[in-house]
VOPAGU-2260 file (C-alpha; in pm, 1 decimal, decimal comma):
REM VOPAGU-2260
SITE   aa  ch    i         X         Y         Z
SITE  UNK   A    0    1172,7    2364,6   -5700,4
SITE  UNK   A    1     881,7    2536,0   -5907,8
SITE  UNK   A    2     727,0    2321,8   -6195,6
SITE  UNK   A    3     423,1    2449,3   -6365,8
SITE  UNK   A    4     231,2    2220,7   -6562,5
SITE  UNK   A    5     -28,4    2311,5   -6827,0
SITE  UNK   A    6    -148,8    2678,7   -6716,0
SITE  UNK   A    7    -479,1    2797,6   -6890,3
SITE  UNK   A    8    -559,1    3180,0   -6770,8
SITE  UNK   A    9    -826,6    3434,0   -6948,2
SITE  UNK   A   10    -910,5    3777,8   -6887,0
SITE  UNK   A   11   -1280,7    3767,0   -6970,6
SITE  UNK   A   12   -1343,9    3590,0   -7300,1
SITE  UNK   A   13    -950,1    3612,7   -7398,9
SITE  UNK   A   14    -723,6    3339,0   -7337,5
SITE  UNK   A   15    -428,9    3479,9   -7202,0
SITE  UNK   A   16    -188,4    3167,5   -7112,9
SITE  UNK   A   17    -226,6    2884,4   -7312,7
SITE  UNK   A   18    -108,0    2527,2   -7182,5
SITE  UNK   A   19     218,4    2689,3   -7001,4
SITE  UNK   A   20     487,5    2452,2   -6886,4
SITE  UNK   A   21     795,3    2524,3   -6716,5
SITE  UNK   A   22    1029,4    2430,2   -6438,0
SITE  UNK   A   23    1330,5    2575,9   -6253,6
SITE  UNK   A   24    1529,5    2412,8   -6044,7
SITE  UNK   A   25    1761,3    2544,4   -5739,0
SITE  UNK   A   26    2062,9    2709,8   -5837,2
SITE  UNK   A   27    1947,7    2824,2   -6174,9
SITE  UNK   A   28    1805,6    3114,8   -6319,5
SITE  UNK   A   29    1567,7    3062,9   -6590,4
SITE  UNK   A   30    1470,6    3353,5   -6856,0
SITE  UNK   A   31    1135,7    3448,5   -6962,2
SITE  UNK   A   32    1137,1    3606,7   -7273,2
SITE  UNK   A   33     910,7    3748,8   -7496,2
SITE  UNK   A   34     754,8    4074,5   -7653,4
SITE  UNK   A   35     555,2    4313,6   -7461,3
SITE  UNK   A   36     163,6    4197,9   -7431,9
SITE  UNK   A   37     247,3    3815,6   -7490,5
SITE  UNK   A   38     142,5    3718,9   -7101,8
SITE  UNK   A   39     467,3    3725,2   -6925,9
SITE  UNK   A   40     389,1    3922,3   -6650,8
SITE  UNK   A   41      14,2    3758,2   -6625,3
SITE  UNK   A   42     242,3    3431,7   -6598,0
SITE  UNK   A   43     458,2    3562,7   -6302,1
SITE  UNK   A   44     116,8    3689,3   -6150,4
SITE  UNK   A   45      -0,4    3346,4   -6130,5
SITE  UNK   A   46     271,4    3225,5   -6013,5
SITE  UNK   A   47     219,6    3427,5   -5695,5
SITE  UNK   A   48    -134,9    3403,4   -5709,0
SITE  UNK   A   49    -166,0    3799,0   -5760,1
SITE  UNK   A   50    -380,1    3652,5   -6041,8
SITE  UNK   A   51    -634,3    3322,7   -6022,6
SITE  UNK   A   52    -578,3    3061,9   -6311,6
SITE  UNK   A   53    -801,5    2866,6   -6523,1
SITE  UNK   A   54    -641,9    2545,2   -6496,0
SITE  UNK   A   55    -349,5    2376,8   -6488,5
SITE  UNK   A   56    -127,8    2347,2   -6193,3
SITE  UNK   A   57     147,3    2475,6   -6003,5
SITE  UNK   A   58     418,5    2301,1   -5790,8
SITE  UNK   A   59     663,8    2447,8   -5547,8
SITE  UNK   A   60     908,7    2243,2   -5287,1
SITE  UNK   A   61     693,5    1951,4   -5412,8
SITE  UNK   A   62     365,2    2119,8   -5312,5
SITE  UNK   A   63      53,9    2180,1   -5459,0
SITE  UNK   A   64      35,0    2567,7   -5447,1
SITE  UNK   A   65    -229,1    2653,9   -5711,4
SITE  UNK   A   66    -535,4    2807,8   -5477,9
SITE  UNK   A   67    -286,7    2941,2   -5268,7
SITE  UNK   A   68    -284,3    3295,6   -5179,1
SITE  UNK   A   69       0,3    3554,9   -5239,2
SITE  UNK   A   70     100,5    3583,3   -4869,8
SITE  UNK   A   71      88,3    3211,6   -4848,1
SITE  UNK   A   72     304,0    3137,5   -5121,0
SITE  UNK   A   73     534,0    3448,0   -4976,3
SITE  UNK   A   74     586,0    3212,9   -4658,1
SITE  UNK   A   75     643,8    2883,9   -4859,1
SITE  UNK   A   76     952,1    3092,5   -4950,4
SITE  UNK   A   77     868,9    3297,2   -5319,7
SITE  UNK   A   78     948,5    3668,0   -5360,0
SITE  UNK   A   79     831,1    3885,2   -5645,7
SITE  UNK   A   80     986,7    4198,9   -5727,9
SITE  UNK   A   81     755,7    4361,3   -5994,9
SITE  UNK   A   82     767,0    4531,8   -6296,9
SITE  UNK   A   83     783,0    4920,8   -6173,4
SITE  UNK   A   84     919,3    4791,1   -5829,6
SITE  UNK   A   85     629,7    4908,5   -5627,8
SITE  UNK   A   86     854,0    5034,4   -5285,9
SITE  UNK   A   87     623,8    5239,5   -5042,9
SITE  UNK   A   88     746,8    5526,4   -5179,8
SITE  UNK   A   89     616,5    5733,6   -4805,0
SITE  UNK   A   90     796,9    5485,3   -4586,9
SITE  UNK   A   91    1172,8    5563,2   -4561,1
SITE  UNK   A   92    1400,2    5262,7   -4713,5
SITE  UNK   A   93    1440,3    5100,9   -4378,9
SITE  UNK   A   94    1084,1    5059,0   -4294,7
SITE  UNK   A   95    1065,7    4949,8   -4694,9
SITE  UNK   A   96    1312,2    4650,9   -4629,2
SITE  UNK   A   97    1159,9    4579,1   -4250,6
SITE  UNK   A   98     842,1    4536,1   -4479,8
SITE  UNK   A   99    1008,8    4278,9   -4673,1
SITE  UNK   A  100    1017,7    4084,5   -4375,8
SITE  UNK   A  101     641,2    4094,9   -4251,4
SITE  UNK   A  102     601,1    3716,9   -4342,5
SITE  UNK   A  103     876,2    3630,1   -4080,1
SITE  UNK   A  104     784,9    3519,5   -3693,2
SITE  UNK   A  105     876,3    3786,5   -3392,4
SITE  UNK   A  106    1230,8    3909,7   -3379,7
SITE  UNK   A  107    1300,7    3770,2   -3646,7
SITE  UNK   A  108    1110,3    3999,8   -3807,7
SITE  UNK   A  109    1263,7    4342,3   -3692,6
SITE  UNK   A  110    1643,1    4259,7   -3794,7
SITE  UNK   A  111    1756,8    4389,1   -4082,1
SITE  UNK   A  112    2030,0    4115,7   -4208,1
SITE  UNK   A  113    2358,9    4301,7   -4347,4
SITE  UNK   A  114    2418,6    4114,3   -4629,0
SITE  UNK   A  115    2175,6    4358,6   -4834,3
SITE  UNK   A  116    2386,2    4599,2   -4709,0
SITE  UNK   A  117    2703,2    4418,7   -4865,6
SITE  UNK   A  118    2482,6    4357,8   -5199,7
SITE  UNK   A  119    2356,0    4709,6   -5214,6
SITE  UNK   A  120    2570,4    4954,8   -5038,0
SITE  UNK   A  121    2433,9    5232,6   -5122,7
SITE  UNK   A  122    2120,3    5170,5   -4949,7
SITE  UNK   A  123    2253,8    5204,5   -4558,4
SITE  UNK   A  124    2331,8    5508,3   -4668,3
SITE  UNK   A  125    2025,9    5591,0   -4749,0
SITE  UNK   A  126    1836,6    5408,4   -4469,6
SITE  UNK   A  127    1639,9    5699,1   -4343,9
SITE  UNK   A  128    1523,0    5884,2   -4655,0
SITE  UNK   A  129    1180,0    5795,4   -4816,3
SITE  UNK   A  130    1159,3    5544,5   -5107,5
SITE  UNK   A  131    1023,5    5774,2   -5309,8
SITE  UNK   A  132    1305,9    6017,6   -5332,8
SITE  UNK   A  133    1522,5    5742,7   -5485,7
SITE  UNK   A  134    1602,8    5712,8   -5828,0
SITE  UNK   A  135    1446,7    5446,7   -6008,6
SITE  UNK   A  136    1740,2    5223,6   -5962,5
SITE  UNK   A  137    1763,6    5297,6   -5582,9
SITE  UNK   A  138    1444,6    5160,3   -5617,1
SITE  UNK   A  139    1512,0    4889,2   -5819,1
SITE  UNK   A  140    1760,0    4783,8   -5542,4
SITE  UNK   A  141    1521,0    4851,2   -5276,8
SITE  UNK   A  142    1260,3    4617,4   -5410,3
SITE  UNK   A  143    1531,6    4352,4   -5469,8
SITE  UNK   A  144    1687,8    4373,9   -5139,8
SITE  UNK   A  145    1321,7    4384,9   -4989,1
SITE  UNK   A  146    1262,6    4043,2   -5152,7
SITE  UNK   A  147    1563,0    3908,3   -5037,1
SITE  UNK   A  148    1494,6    3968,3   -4651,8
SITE  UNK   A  149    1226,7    3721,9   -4729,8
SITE  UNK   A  150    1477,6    3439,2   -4771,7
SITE  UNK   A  151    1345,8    3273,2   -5053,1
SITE  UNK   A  152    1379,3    2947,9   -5209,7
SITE  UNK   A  153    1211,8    3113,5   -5532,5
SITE  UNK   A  154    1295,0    3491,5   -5603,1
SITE  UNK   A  155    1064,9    3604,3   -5953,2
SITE  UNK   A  156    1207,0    3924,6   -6115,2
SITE  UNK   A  157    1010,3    4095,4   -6380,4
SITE  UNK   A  158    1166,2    4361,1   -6550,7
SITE  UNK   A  159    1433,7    4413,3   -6358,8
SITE  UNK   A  160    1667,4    4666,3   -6613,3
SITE  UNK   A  161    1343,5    4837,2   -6721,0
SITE  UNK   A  162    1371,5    5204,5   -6728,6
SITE  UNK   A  163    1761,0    5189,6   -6537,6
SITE  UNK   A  164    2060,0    5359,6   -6599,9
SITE  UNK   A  165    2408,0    5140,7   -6742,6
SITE  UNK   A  166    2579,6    5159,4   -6392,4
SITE  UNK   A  167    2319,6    4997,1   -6177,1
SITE  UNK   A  168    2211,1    4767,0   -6423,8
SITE  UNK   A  169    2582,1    4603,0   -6377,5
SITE  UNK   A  170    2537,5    4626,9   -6018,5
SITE  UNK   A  171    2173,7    4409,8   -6096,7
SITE  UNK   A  172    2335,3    4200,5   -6279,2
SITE  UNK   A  173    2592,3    4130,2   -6075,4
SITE  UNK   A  174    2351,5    4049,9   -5792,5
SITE  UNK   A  175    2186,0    3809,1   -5974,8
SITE  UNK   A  176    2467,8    3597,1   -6059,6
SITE  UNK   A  177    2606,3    3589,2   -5712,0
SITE  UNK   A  178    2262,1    3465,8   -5567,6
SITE  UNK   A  179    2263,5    3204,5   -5880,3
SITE  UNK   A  180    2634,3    3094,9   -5788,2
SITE  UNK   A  181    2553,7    3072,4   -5456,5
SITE  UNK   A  182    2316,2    2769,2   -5519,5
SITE  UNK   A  183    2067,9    2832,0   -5289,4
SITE  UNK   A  184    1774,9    2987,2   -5440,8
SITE  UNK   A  185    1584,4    2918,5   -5793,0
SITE  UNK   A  186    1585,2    3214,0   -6032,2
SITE  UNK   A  187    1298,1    3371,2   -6261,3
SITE  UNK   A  188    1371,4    3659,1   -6458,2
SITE  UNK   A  189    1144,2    3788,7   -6723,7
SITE  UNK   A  190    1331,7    3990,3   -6905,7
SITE  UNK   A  191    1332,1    4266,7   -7206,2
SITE  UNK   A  192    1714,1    4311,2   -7246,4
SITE  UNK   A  193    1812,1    4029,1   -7446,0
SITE  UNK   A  194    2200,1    4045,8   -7329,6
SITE  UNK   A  195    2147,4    4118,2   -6964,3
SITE  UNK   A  196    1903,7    3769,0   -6977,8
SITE  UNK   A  197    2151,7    3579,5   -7179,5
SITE  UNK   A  198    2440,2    3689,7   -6928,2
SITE  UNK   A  199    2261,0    3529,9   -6664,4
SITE  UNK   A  200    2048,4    3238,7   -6773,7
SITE  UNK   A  201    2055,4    2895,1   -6741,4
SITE  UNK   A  202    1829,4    2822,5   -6961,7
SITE  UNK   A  203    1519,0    2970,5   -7125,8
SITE  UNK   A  204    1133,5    2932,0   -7223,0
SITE  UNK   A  205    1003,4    3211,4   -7494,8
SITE  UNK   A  206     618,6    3317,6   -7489,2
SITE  UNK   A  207     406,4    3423,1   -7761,6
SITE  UNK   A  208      47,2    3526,6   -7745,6
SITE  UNK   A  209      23,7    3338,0   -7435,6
SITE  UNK   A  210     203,4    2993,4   -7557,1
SITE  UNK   A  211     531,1    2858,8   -7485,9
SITE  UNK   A  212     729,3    2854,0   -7825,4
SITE  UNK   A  213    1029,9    2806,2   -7782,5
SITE  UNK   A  214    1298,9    2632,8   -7446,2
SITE  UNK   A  215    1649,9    2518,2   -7413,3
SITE  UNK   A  216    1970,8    2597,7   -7269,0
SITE  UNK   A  217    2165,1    2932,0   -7240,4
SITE  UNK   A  218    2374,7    2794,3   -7484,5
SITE  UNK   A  219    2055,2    2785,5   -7783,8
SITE  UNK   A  220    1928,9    3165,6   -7712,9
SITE  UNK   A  221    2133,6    3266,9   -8016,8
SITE  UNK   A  222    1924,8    3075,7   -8249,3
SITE  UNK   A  223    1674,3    3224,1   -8519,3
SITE  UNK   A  224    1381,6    3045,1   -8402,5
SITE  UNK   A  225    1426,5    3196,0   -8046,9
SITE  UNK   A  226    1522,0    3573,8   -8221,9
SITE  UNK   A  227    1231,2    3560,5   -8423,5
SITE  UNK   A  228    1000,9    3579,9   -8151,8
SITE  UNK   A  229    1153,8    3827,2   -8006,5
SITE  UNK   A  230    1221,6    4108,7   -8304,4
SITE  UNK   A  231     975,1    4425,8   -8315,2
């Protein structure tokens, strides 16, 4: 589904990704891990070209996809939901999730599908209230809901628990592994919380100062050469 090969990126004279490899496949959810500052979120920005790269390339559905711009990779099928969720925090959370959509032909479009609804009930009941009078995770649903009107192949979630209370971070979580059991899309998540990435991964690839260190199954995340790269 998404295999990146050998990504160089620098912002000016500093080399920010280094040689990046990684691949996930449909139906899995792979973890990016890491400490804060060691490119993850650069890496997720060129993945949806929100950032240019040096060199190296990236593949999606079999595609070339490199030079491609955000809202073209959008319609090849790839959502982002980014770190801080960025909702519209003016519009209400309807016209937030119709927004979602804006990559979709006519009438297509301008129908909000109720299965976000069944993921996140809380937000039809809060369909006509601004984004920015949610909580931050009311918005961390809205963004993830908004993604998923998209109908990926490819959803990318960075810091998805960041800055959320216990009780919606199970309902996150419990998102997550329905749209990975349901087989259907490939999984990103770049992720602080060690056990919420654990709980849901696949496998994993660890970053540090911009290199790939460390990879392996779900199973291996335990390990001290994967824990070492992560401890403050």
């Amino acid at each position: 589904m998404l295999n990146v090969s050998d990504l160089n990126q620098y912002y000016g004279s500093s080399h920010t990704l280094r040689g990046v490899s990684l691949n996930v496949e449909k139906g899995e959810c792979l973890t990016l891990l890491g400490r804060n500052g060691v490119g993850k979120t650069t890496l997720l920005k060129c993945l949806t070209g929100v950032l240019p790269t040096a060199s190296g390339q990236v593949r999606f559905g079999g595609h070339d996809i490199t030079r491609l711009k955000p809202h073209q990779r959008a319609a090849l099928g790839i959502a982002y939901v980014p770190q801080g969720r960025e909702i519209f925090a003016r519009l209400t959370v309807e016209e937030n999730l119709l927004m979602g959509m804006a990559c979709m032909p006519g009438r297509k479009a301008s129908t909000i599908k109720g299965e976000v609804y069944e993921l996140f009930p809380v937000l039809k009941e809060m369909l006509g209230r601004r984004g920015g009078d949610l909580s931050g995770g009311q918005q961390q649903q809205l963004a993830i809901a908004r993604a998923l009107l998209a109908e990926p192949s490819l959803i990318i979630l960075d810091e998805p628990t960041e800055g959320i209370q216990p009780s919606i971070i199970k309902d996150i979580e419990r998102v997550i592994r329905l749209l990975r059991e349901r087989g259907d899309m490939a999984i990103l998540l770049c992720e602080q919380y060690f056990d919420f990435a654990q709980a849901l991964a696949d496998k994993f690839v660890v970053l540090s100062r911009g290199e790939v260190v460390a990879t392996g199954l779900q199973a291996q995340m335990n390990s001290e050469n994967v824990k070492r790269h992560l401890a403050v």
